[in-house]
C-alpha positions as CSV (number, residue, x, y, z in Angstrom):
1,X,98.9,60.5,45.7
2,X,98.0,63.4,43.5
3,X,95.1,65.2,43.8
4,X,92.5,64.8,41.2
5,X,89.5,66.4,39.3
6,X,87.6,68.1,41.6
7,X,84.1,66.4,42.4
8,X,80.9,67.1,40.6
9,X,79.6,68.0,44.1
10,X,82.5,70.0,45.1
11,X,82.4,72.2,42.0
12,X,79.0,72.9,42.4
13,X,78.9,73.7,45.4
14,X,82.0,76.3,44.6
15,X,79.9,78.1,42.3
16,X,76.8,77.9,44.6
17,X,78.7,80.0,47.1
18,X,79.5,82.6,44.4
19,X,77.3,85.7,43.3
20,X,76.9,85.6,39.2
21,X,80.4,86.0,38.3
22,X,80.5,88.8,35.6
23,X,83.6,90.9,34.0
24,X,86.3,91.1,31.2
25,X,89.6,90.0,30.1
26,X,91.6,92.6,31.2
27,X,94.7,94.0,30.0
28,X,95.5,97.6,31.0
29,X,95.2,100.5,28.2
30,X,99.0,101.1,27.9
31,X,99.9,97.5,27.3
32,X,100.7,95.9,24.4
33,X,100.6,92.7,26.0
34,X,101.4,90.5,29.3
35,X,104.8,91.5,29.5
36,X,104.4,95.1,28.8
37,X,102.0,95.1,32.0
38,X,104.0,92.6,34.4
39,X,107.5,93.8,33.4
40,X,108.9,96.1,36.4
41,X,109.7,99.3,34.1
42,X,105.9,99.5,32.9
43,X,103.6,97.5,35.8
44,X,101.8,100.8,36.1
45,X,99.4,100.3,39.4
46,X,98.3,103.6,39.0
47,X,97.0,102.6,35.7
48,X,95.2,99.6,37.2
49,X,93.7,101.4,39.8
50,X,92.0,103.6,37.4
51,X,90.6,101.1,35.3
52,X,89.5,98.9,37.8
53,X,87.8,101.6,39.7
54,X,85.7,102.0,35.9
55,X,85.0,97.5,36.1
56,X,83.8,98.3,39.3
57,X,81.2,101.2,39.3
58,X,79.4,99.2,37.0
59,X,79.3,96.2,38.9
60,X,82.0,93.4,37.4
61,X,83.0,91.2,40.3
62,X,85.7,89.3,37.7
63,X,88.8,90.3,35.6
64,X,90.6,87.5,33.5
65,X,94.1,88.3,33.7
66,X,97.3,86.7,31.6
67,X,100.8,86.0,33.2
68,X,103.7,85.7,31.3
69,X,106.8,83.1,31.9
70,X,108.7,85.8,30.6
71,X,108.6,88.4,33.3
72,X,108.8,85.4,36.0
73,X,112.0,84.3,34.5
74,X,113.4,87.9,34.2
75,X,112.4,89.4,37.9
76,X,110.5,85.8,40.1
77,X,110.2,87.9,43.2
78,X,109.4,91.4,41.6
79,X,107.0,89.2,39.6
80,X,105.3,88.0,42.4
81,X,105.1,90.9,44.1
82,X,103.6,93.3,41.5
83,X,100.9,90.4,41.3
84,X,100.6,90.5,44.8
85,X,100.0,94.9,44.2
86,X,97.7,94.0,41.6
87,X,95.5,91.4,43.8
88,X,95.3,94.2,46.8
89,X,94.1,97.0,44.1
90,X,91.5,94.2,42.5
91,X,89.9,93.5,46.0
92,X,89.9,97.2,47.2
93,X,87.4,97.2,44.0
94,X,85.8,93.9,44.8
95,X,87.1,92.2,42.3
96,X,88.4,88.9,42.5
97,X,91.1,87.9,39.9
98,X,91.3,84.7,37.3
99,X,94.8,84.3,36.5
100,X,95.7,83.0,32.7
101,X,99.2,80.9,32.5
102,X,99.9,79.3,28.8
103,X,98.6,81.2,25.6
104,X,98.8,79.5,22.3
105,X,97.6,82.9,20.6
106,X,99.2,86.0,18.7
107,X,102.6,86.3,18.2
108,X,104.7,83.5,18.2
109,X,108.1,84.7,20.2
110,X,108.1,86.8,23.3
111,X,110.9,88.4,24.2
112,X,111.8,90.4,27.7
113,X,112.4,94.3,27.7
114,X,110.8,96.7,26.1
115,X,107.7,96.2,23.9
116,X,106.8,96.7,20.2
117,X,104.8,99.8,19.6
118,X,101.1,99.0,18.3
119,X,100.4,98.8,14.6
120,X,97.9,101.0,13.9
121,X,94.6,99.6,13.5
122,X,95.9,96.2,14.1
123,X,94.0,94.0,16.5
124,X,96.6,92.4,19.2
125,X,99.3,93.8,17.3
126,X,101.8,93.1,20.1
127,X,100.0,90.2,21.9
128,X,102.7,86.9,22.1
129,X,102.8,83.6,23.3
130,X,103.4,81.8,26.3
131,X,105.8,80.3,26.2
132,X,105.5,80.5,22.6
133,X,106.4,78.7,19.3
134,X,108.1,76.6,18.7
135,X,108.8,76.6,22.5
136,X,105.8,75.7,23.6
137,X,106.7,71.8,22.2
138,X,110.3,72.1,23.5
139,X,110.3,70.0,26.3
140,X,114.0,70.9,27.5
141,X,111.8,73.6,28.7
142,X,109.6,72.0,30.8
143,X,111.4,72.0,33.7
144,X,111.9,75.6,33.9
145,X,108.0,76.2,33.1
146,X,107.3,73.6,36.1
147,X,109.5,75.7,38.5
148,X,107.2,79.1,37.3
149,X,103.8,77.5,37.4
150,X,104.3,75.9,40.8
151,X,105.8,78.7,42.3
152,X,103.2,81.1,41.4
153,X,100.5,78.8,42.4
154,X,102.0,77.8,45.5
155,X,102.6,81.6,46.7
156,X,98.9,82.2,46.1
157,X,97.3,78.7,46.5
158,X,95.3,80.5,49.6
159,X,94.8,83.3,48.2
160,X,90.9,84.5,48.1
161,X,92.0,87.3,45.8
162,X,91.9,84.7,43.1
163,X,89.1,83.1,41.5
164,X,90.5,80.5,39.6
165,X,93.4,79.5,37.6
166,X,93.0,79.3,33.9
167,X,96.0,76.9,33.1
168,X,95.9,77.4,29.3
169,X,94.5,79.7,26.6
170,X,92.9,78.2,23.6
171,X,95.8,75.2,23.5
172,X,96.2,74.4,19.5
173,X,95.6,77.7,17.9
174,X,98.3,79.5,15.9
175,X,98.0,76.0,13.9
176,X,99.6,74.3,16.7
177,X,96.6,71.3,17.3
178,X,97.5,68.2,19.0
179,X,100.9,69.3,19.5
180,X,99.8,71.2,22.7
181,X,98.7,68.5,24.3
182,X,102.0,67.9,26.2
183,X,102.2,70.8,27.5
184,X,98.6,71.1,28.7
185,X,98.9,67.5,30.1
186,X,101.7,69.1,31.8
187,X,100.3,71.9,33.6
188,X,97.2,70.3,34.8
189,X,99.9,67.5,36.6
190,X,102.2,70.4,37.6
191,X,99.1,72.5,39.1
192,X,97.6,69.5,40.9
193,X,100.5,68.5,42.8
194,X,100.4,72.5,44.2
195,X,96.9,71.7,45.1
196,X,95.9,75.0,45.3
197,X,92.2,76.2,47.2
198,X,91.3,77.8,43.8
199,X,89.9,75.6,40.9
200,X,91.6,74.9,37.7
201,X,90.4,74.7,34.2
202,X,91.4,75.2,31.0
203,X,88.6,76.9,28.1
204,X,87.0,74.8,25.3
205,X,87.4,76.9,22.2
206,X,87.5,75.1,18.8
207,X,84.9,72.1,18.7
208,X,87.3,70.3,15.6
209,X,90.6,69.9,18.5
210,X,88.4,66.6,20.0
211,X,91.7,65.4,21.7
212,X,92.4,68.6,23.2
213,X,88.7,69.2,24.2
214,X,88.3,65.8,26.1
215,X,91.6,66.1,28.2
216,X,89.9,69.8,29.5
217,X,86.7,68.1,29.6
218,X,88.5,65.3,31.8
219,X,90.7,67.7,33.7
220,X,88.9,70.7,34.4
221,X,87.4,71.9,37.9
222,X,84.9,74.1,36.7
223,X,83.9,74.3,32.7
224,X,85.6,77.5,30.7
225,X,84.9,78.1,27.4
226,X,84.8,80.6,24.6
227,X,82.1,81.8,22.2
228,X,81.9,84.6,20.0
229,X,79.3,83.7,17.7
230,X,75.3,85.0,18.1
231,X,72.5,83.9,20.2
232,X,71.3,81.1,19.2
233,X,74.3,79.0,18.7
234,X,75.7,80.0,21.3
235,X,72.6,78.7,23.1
236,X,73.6,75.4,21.8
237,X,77.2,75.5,23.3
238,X,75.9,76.3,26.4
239,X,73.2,73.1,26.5
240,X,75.7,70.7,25.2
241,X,78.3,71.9,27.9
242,X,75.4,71.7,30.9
243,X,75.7,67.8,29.7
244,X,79.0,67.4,31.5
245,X,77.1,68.6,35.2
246,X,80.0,71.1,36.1
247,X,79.3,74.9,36.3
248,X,80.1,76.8,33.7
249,X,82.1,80.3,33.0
250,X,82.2,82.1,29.3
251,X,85.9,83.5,29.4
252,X,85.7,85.1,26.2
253,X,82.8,86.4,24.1
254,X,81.6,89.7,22.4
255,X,82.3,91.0,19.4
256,X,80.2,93.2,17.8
257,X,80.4,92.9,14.1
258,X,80.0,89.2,14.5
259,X,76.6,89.9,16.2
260,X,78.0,88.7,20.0
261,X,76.4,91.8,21.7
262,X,75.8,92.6,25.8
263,X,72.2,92.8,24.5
264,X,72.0,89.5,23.2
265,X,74.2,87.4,24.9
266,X,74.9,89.1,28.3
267,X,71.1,88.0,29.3
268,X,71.2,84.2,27.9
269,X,74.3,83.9,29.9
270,X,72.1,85.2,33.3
271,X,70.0,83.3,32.5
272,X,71.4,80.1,32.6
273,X,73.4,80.9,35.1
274,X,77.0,80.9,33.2
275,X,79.6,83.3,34.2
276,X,80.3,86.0,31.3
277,X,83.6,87.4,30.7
278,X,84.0,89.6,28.3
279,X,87.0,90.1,25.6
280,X,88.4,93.4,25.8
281,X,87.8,96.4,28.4
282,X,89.3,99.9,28.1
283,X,90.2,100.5,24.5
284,X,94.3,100.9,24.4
285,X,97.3,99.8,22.9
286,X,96.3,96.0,21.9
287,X,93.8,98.0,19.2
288,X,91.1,95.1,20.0
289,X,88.6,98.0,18.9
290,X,89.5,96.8,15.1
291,X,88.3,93.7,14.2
292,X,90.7,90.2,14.1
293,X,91.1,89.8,10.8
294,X,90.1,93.4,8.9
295,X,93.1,96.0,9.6
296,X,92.2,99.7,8.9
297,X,95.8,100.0,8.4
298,X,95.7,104.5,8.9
299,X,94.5,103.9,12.6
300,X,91.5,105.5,11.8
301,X,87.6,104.4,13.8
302,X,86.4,101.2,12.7
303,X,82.6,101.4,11.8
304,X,81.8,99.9,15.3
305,X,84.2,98.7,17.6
306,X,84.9,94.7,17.9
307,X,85.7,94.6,21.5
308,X,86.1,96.9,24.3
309,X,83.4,98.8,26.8
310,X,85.4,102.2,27.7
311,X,87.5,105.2,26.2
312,X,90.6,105.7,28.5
313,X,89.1,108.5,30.6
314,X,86.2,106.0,31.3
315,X,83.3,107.2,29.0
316,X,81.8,104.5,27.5
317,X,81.5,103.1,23.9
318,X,77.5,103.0,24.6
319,X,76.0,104.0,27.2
320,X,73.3,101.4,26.3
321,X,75.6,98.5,27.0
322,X,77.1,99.7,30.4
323,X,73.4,100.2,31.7
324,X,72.0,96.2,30.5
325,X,75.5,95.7,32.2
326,X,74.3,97.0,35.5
327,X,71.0,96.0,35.5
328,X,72.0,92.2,35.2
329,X,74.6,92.4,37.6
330,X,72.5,94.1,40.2
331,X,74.4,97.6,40.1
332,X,71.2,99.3,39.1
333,X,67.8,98.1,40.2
């Protein structure tokens, strides 16, 4: 028998025995994207090591962190072990890890070996899909993905490095809709066979995808979802999602211009007890400083940045922000 949906019980107790679970999506500064910091010619622990040391002097506990296929089907055992290298320099920081598998976002075919170089003042120049389009409805395909997603998860289905498993990024964008519903049907089945100790879920992102958003609803350990618009609808998401009795984690939100600030949303979220993951963490080669959809093509400052909390040598974009950061989190009293 395959294992099912966790409880209600279950997953609330899971959080219960959690502190506030607070961090970012994290992609190192000198990626472009997932393959550029898996591949075994640029993994760069150093790097990591650095910039994790930055996510934990202010207190972050949680870093949401993408896989790619790609570099599993290039290297499986290097793969494994440079996540294994990454886990050891995340808990040396206190920081437990939420691994990402599927993307429907960004560019729509990866390819092994080296990387694109960013386009200035593009957001996610470089950023691809996993395991792209029109792959990612290509079920000749399947098979192979099954053989990456359950050996990942069973290498690490013990592992207390990990917080949870986050089976599929905002399924149906890049126009994709219902299409993606195989493949997400897919992965929950592959990743509940593993039965791994960690939770799975998969983030609610676009409220119009209904089909989509009741299969995660149905499927999902614990609650993900995304929000990057202000206050007081976000409010709204957040009541409408405590409806479904499950905890609940924010894996993407802030963005500035948009008026998704720490200041505004980082205490809602405390307060209702949500974990908040943030989009975007030292400012780097995925440009997520500029804003999605307005370039500044010369590579010069935006206004204010759209994502991102550091510089590279770990100054901060405002010092304002790092310090709410810290006093929610309990780094500063």
């Amino acid at each position: 028998v395959t294992p099912s949906q966790w409880s209600k019980e279950k997953a609330n107790a899971w959080y219960a025995a959690h502190k506030w679970i607070i961090g970012a999506d994290y992609i190192p500064s000198n990626a472009i994207n997932q393959l550029e910091m898996w591949q075994a010619a640029t993994f760069d622990s150093s790097i990591n090591d650095k910039e994790l040391g930055y996510a934990e002097n202010i207190g972050f506990n949680t870093m949401r962190v993408f896989l790619h296929s790609v570099a599993w089907k290039e290297d499986k055992d290097g793969f494994k072990k440079r996540m294994n290298t990454f886990l050891n320099i995340a808990d040396k920081h206190h920081i437990q890890i939420l691994f990402v598998f599927f993307d429907d976002c960004w560019n729509k075919i990866p390819h092994a070996g080296i990387q694109p170089a960013p386009k200035p003042g593009v957001h996610n120049s470089g950023w691809v899909q996993d395991p792209g389009q029109p792959l990612s409805t290509d079920t000749t395909i399947f098979p192979e993905l099954e053989l990456y997603v359950k050996d990942v998860l069973t290498t690490f289905a013990h592992d207390k490095r990990i917080l949870l498993w986050d089976l599929y990024n905002e399924p149906g964008n890049s126009g994709k809709g219902d299409s993606s519903l195989l493949l997400l049907s897919k992965i929950f089945q592959w990743a509940r066979s593993v039965n791994p100790d960690q939770p799975i879920s998969a983030g609610l992102w676009a409220w119009d995808l209904e089909k989509l958003n009741q299969f995660q609803v149905a499927n999902s350990d614990i609650i993900t979802y995304h929000n990057y618009d202000e206050e007081p609808s976000h409010e709204k998401v957040i009541q409408i999602l405590k409806s479904i009795d499950r905890p609940l984690i924010c894996t993407e939100y802030m963005a500035r211009i948009r008026n998704s600030r720490f200041s505004t949303i980082l205490p809602l979220l405390k307060k209702e007890n949500v974990g908040a993951i943030n989009w975007g963490f030292v400012t780097g080669k995925t440009n997520t400083k500029y804003a999605w959809d307005t370039p500044i093509p010369d590579g010069s400052e935006p206004v204010e940045w759209f994502h991102d909390i550091f510089h590279p040598d770990g100054t901060p974009y405002r010092v304002d922000e790092v310090n709410l950061i810290k006093k929610l989190d309990g780094k500063t009293q």
